[in-house]
N, C-alpha and C positions, 0 to 999 in steps of 0.2 A: 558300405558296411560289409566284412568280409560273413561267409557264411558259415557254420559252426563247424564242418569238417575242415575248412579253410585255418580254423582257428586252434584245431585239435593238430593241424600238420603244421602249424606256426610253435607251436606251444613244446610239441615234441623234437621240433627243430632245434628252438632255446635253448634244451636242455640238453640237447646233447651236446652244443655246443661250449654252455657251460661246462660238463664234466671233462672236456677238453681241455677246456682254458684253468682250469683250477687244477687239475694235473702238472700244469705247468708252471701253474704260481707258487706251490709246493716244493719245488726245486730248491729254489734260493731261501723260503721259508721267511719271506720278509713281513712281519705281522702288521704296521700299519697298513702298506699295500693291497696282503690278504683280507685286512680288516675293511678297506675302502670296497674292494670287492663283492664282497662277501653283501654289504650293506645296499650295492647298487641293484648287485644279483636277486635281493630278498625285494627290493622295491618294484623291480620289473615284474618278478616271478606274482605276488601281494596282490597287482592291479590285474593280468593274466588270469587267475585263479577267482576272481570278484567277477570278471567274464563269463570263463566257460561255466563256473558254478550256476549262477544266473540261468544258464542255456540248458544244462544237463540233469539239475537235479539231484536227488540222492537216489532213486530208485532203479533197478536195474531189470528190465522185466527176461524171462528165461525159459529155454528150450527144451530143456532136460525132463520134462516130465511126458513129452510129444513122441510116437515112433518115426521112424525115419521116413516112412513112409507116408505118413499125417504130415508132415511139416511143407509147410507152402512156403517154397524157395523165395517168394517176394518178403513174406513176413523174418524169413531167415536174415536175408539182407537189410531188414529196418532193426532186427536184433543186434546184428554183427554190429551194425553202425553204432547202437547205441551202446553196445558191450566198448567202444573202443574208443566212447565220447569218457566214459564212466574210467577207464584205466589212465587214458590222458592226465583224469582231474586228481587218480588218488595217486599217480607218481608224481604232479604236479604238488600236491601237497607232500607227499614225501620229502620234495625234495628245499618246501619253504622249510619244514622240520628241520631239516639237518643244517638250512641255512642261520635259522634261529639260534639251534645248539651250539652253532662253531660261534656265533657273534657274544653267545651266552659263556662262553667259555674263556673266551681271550678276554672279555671286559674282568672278568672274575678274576683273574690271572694276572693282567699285565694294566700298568697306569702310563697315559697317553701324554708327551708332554713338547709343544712347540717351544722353542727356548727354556723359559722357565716356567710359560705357560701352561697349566693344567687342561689338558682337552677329553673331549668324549667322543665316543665313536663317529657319533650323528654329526659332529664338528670335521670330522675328513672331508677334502676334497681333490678335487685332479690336481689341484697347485697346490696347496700345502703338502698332501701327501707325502713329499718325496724327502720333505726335511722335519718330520714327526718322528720321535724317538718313543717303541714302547721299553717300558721299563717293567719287568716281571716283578709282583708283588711276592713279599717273604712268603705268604702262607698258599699253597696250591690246593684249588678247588679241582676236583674232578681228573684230565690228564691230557695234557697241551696235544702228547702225542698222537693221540688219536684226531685232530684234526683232518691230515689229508687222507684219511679213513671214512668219512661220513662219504654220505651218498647224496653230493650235489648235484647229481644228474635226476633222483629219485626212482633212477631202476634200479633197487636192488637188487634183484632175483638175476640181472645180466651182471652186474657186477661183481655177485657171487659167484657164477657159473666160471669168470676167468681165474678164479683162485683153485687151491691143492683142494681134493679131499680134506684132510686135515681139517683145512680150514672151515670147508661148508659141515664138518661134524661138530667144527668146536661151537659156529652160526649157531646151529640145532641146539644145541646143550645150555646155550646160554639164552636163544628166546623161551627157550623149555623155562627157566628157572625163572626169567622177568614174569613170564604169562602163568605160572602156577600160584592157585589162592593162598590166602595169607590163611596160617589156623591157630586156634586158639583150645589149646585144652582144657577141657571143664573138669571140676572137681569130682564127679559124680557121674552114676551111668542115671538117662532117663528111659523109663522101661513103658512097654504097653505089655499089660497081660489079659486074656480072656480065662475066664476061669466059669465053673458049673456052682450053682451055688440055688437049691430048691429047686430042682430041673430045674435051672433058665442060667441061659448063657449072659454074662455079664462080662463088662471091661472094667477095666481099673486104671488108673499111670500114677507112676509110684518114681522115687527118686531115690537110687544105692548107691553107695562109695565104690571107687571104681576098684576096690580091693574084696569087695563081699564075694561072698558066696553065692551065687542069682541062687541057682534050684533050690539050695537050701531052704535059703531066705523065705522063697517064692512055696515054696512045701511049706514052710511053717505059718504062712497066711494065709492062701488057699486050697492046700489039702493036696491029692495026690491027680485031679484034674485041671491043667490048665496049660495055654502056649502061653511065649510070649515072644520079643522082640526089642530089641535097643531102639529108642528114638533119636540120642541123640548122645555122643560121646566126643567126639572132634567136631567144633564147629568152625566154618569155614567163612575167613572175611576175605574182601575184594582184594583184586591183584595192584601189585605195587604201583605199579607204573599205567594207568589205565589209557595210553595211546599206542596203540600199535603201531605211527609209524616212528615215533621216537623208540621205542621196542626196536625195529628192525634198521633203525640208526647206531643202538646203540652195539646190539648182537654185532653187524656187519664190522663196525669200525677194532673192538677188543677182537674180534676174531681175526682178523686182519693182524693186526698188532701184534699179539703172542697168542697163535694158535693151540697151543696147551698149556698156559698161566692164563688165557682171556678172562676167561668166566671169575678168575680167582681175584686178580688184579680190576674188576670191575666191581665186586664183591667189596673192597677194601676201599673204591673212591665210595661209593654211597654211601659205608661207616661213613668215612668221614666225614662229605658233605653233610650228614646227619647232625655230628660232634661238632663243628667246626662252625654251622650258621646256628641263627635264632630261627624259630617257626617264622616270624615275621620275615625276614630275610630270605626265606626259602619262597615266600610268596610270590618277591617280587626276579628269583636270580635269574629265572629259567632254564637252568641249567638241565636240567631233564622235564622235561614239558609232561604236564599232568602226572607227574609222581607225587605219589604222599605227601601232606605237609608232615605228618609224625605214625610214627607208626607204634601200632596198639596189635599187633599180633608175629606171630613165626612166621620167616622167610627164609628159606634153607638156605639164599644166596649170600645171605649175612654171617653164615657158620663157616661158610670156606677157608675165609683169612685166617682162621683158630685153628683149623684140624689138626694141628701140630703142637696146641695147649694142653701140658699136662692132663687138669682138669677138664677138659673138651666134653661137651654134653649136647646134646640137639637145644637148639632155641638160643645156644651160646652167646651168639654176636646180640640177634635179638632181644634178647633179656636186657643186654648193655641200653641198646637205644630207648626201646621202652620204655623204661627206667630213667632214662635221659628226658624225654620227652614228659614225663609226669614231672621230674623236677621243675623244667621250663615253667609248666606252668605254677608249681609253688613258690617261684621264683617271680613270676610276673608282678607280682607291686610291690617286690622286694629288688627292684632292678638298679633305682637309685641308690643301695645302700653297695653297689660293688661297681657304681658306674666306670669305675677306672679301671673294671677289667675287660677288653674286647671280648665279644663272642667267644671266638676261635679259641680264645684263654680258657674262658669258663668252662667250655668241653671237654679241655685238660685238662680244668681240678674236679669235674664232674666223676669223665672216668676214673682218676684216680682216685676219689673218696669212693667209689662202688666196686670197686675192680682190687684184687690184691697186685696189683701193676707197679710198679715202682714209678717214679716222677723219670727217669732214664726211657723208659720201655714206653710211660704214655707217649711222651714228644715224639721216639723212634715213629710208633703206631699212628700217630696223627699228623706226623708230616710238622712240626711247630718245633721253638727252639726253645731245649731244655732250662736254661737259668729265665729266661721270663715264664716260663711255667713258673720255675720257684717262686719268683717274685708274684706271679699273679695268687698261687697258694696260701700264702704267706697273708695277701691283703683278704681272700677271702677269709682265713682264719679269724683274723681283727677284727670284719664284720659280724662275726660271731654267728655265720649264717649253717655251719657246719656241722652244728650242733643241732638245728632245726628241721635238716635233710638226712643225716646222717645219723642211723641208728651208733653206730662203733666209732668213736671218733679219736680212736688211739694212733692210726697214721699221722692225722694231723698234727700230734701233740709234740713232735719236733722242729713245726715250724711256729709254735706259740713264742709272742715275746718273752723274753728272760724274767719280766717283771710278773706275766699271768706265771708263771711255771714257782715261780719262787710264792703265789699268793696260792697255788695248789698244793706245794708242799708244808708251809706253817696251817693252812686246813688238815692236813694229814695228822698234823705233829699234833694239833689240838684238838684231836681226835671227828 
C-alpha cells in the first residue's frame, strides 16, 4: 500500500499529466475522442480523490498565529506536510470540476450517434470511438468554446500566471461578480430608535417608506430627544454559484476566451441557460455545478448583456429571470395543456410576453430560431394560458386565430 505522500506525488503527477494531454487533444477539436477522455480522465481522477480524501480530511491545522521564534521546526514540517496533503486534494477536486463541466457541456450541446444508433457518453469506448459521429443540437446551452479553457490540470493559479495581465484582470472581475450576494430591495427603511420619554431611555423599531422623511417623521413621535439607526434596507441573499471551484473554472475559462467581453458574454450564457431549461432540467444538466436552481434576487452579472438597452435600469436582466422563474412555477400543473412546446420554446414566449422585445430580438437574444418561436407563440396563445400570466396581453393579439379575433370584434360591435 503506497503511503499518503506517495499518493499526493502520484496524484499531482496525473495531473499534470493530464493538462498535457488535453492541450493536445484540443488541437484537432475532435468531440467524441475529447468526450472519451474526458470521461476516462473523470473515472481515474473520482477513485484518486475517494483515497486521498479518506487520508487527509478537511481540516488544515496552521502556523500563523506562532512567532518565528516559538515554532518547532519538527511541528513545521508535520504542517508543511499536511498543508500540501490538503492543496493536492482541493486541485484534485478542481480539477474533477472542470472535468464534470466539460462532459456537462458537450452532452448539452451535441447528440452521439454510431450509424444510426443513438449513444450516450457513458457508451464510448477505445473501439467505437473512432467511428462515433457528434452531431451539435440546434439550441446551445452555455459555450462549446470555452472547453480547452477549463482547468484539467486543477491549478488554476499556475495556469493563470502563464496568461496577459489582461487576462488575470478580466480572472479578477469576473470571480468578483460570481462570488458577490444576490440582493433584494425592500420596500421600506426598518429603523431602531432610543428616545427619553419620563427620564427613562427607551427603544422602539418602527418601519418607514424608504421616501420619508426619518428626522421629521422621528421629531414628530418622539420629541426633540432621541438616536437612531437603519436595521435594515438592502437585504442580502446567497451567491449564485455557491462552489468556488466551479467559480474559478468558470472565471479562468471566459477570461481566457475574450479577455474584455468575458465577464459580459458569461453573463449572457446564464440568461440563457436560465430561459432556455426548466427548474427540473437544470437539476439534473450540471452545467455549472451548485448554481441556483432559480433565482429570487439581483445579480449585477445578469445586467451586463443590457447596458446598451435603451430602458437599462439596475436589476434589468434579473427582473426578466425572476419573473421567469415565478412563472415556472404557475405553469407547473399547467405543463400538459402546452406539452408541444419544448422548454427552450417557452422561454421565448416567456420573455416575449414580459419584455417589450420583439419575437425577432427574443430568438437573436436566446440563441433559438425565430419562425418556431412564432409557431410555439401561436400555440401558447390557443392554450389560453396568456391571459392567466400575463397582466397586458395586447402583443399577443396578432397571433390570435382569425376566428377568436373576429368573436372579439362582434363583442365590440355589441357593445
Amino acid at each position: 500500500m503506497t503511503t499518503t505522500e506517495e499518493l499526493v506525488a502520484q496524484v499531482n503527477k496525473i495531473l499534470d499529466d493530464i493538462g498535457i494531454d488535453m492541450d493536445g487533444l484540443f488541437e484537432t477539436f475532435d468531440i467524441p475522442s475529447i468526450s472519451y477522455r474526458l470521461k476516462e480522465n473523470l473515472s481515474l481522477l473520482q477513485d484518486l480523490e475517494d483515497d486521498l480524501s479518506r487520508r487527509v480530511g478537511e481540516a488544515t491545522p496552521s502556523v500563523m498565529g506562532m512567532g518565528k521564534k516559538d515554532r518547532d521546526p519538527h511541528l513545521q514540517w508535520i504542517y508543511k506536510k499536511k498543508r500540501n496533503r490538503v492543496l493536492a486534494l482541493e486541485r484534485l477536486r478542481a480539477a474533477i470540476t472542470a472535468h464534470k463541466m466539460a462532459l456537462a457541456l458537450i452532452s448539452a450541446n451535441y447528440t452521439f450517434f454510431l450509424g444510426k444508433k443513438l449513444m450516450s457518453i457513458d457508451e464510448l469506448t477505445k473501439e467505437n470511438v473512432e467511428r462515433v459521429k457528434a452531431v451539435p443540437n440546434p439550441v446551445q446551452l452555455g459555450r462549446v468554446e470555452v472547453l480547452p479553457y477549463l482547468a484539467y490540470s486543477g491549478d488554476v493559479l499556475r495556469l493563470l500566471a502563464r496568461e496577459s495581465i489582461e487576462v488575470r484582470e478580466s480572472f479578477k472581475l469576473i470571480k468578483g461578480k460570481l462570488r458577490e450576494k444576490g440582493t433584494v430591495r425592500t420596500h421600506g427603511l426598518r429603523i431602531e430608535v432610543e428616545y427619553w420619554e419620563n427620564n427613562r431611555l427607551k427603544k422602539d423599531r418602527i418601519n418607514l417608506p424608504t421616501d420619508a422623511d426619518i428626522e421629521a417623521e422621528l421629531r414628530q413621535r418622539y420629541g426633540r430627544r432621541f438616536r437612531w439607526r437603519v436595521l435594515s434596507f438592502v437585504k442580502t441573499m446567497g451567491v449564485l454559484i455557491n462552489n468556488h471551484y466551479t467559480v474559478d473554472n468558470l472565471a479562468l475559462a471566459y477570461s481566457i476566451l475574450d479577455p474584455q467581453n468575458g465577464v459580459k458574454k458569461l453573463g449572457l450564457d446564464l440568461f440563457r441557460y436560465y430561459f432556455l431549461t426548466s427548474e427540473t432540467e437544470r437539476e439534473s444538466l450540471g452545467l455549472y455545478p451548485n448554481i441556483k436552481l432559480c433565482i429570487d434576487c439581483h445579480y449585477s452579472i445578469f445586467d451586463l448583456p443590457f447596458m446598451d438597452e435603451p430602458d437599462f435600469k439596475t436589476g434589468y436582466g434579473s427582473m426578466f429571470l425572476i419573473r421567469k422563474c415565478e412563472m415556472e412555477k404557475a405553469l407547473s400543473g399547467r405543463r400538459r395543456d402546452i406539452a408541444n412546446i419544448p422548454n427552450h420554446l417557452l422561454g421565448g414566449v416567456l420573455l416575449y410576453g414580459m419584455s417589450e422585445y420583439t419575437e425577432e430580438k427574443v430568438a437573436e437574444l436566446l440563441g433559438i430560431n425565430a419562425d418556431e418561436l412564432v409557431e410555439a407563440i401561436k400555440k401558447f396563445v390557443i392554450s389560453g394560458l396568456h391571459k392567466k400570466l400575463f397582466a397586458d396581453t395586447k402583443k399577443f393579439e396578432k397571433f390570435m386565430p382569425k376566428s377568436d379575433k373576429a368573436k372579439q370584434f362582434l363583442a365590440l360591435l355589441q357593445g
